[in-house]
C-alpha positions as CSV (number, residue, x, y, z in Angstrom):
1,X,-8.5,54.6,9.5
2,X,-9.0,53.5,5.9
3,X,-5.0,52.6,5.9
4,X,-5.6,49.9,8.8
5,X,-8.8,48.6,7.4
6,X,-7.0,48.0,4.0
7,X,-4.8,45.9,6.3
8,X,-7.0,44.0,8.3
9,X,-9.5,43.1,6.3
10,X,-7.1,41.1,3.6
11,X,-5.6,39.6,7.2
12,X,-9.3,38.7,8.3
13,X,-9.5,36.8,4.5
14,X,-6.4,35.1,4.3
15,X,-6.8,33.8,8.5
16,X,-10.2,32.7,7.3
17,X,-8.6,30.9,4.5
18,X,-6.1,29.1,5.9
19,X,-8.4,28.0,8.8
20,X,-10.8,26.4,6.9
21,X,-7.3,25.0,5.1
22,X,-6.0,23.6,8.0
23,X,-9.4,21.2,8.5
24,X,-8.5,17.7,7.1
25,X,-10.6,15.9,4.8
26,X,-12.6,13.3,6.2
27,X,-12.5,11.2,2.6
28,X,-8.7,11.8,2.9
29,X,-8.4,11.2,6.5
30,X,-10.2,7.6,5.2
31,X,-7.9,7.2,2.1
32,X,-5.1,7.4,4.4
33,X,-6.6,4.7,7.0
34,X,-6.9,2.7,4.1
35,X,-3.3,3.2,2.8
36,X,-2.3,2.5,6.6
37,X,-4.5,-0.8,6.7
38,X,-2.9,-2.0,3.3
39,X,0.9,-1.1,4.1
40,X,0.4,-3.2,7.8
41,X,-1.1,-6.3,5.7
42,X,2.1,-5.5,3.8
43,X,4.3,-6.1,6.9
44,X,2.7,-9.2,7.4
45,X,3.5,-11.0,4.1
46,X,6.5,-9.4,3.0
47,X,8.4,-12.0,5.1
48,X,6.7,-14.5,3.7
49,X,7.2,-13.6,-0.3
50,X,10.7,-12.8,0.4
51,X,10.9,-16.8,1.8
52,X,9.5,-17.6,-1.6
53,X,12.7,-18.1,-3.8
54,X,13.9,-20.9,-0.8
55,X,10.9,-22.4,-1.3
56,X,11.0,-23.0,-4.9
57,X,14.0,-24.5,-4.6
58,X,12.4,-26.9,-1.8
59,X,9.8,-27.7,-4.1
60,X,11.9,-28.2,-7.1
61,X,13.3,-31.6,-5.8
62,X,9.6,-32.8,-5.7
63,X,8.1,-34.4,-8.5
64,X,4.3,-34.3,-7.5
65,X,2.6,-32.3,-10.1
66,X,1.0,-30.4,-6.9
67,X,4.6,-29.4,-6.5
68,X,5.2,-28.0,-9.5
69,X,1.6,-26.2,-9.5
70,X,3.1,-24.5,-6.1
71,X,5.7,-23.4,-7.6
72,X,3.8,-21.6,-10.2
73,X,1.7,-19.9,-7.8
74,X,4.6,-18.7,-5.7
75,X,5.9,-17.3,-9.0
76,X,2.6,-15.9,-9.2
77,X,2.8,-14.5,-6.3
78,X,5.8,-13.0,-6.3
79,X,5.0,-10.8,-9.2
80,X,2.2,-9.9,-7.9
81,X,3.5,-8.2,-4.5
82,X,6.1,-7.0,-6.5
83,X,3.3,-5.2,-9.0
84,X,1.5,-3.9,-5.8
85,X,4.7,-2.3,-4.1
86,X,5.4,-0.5,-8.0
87,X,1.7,0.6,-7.8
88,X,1.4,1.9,-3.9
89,X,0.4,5.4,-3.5
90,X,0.7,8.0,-0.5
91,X,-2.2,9.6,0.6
92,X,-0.7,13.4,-0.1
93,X,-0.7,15.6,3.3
94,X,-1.6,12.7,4.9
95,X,0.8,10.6,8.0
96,X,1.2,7.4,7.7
97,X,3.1,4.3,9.0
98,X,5.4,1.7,7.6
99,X,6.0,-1.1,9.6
100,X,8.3,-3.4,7.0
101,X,11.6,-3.9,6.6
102,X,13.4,-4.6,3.8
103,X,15.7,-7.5,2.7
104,X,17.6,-7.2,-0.6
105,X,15.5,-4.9,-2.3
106,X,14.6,-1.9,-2.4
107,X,11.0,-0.5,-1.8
108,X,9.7,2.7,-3.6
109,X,6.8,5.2,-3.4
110,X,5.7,6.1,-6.5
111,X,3.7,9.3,-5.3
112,X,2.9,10.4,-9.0
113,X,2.8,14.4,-9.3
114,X,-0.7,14.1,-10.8
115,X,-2.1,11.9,-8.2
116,X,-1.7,14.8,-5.4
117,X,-4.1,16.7,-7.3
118,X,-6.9,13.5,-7.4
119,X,-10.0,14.7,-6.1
120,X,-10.7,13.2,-2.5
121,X,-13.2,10.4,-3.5
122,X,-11.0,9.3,-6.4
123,X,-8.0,9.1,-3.7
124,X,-10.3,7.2,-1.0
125,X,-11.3,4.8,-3.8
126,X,-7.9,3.9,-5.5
127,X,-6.5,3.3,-1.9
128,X,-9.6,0.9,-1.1
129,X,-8.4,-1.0,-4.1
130,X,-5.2,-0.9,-3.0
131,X,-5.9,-2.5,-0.4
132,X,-8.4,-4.9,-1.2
133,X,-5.5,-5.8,-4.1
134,X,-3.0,-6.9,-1.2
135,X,-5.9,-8.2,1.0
136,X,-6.1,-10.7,-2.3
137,X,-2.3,-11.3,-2.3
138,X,-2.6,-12.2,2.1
139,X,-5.5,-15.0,0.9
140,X,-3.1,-16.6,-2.0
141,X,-0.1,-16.3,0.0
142,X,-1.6,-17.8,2.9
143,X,-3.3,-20.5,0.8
144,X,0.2,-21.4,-1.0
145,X,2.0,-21.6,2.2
146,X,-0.6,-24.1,3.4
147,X,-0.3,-26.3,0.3
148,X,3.8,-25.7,0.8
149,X,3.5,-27.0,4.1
150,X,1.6,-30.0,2.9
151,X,3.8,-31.0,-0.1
152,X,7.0,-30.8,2.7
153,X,5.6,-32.6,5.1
């Protein structure tokens, strides 16, 4: 009798364990809606930024100093996206989607060993600014392509 208890009570422990394991983190479960939200706004503009270099050279041939100003901001703009895709960061244990394709570059996650271990709240946040960051980036991209639209017309 004591044999079988020695066994089934570490069994009871460890089942308990890994049941309360298994439940997902609501403040993950939201860092990773977050991550999802930014990485569709993604999708959206990446067409866009990767239209940006046949743009400039639209624009080049003007001599408007609005012209010139676009350009600047497309630069701008460029960097930017580029600076958000270095910075993106995966939601650890958590599925997500990626909707985008890529043209001539290539795209990497740079799921940092020590972010894994960020504490749920710190996770939720950084992705909120990750996505508030490329909800910026949508605004100015969608601002320059108006003002494109108007120089070419």
């Amino acid at each position: 009798m004591k044999c079988i208890l020695s066994l089934i009570v570490p069994l009871a422990f460890s089942l308990g364990a890994c049941s309360r394991s298994d439940q997902k983190d609501p403040l993950l479960e939201e860092a990773a809606k977050f991550h999802n939200e930014a990485t569709q706004i993604q999708a959206v503009i990446e067409p866009q930024i990767e239209q940006i270099d046949s743009l400039k050279i639209l624009l080049a041939n003007r001599t408007e100093p609005v012209a010139l100003a676009t350009v600047t901001t497309l630069d701008s703009l460029k960097k930017a996206f580029e600076q958000w895709e270095e910075n993106l960061v995966e939601v650890p244990g958590m599925p997500h989607e990626h909707h985008h394709e890529h043209g001539k570059h290539e795209h990497h996650h740079h799921a940092d060993a020590t972010l894994k271990d960020l504490p749920a709240d710190k996770m939720r946040d950084l992705q909120l600014g990750i996505l508030d960051n490329i909800r910026q980036i949508q605004e100015r991209t969608d601002a320059a392509f108006s003002q494109v639209t108007s120089i070419l017309r």
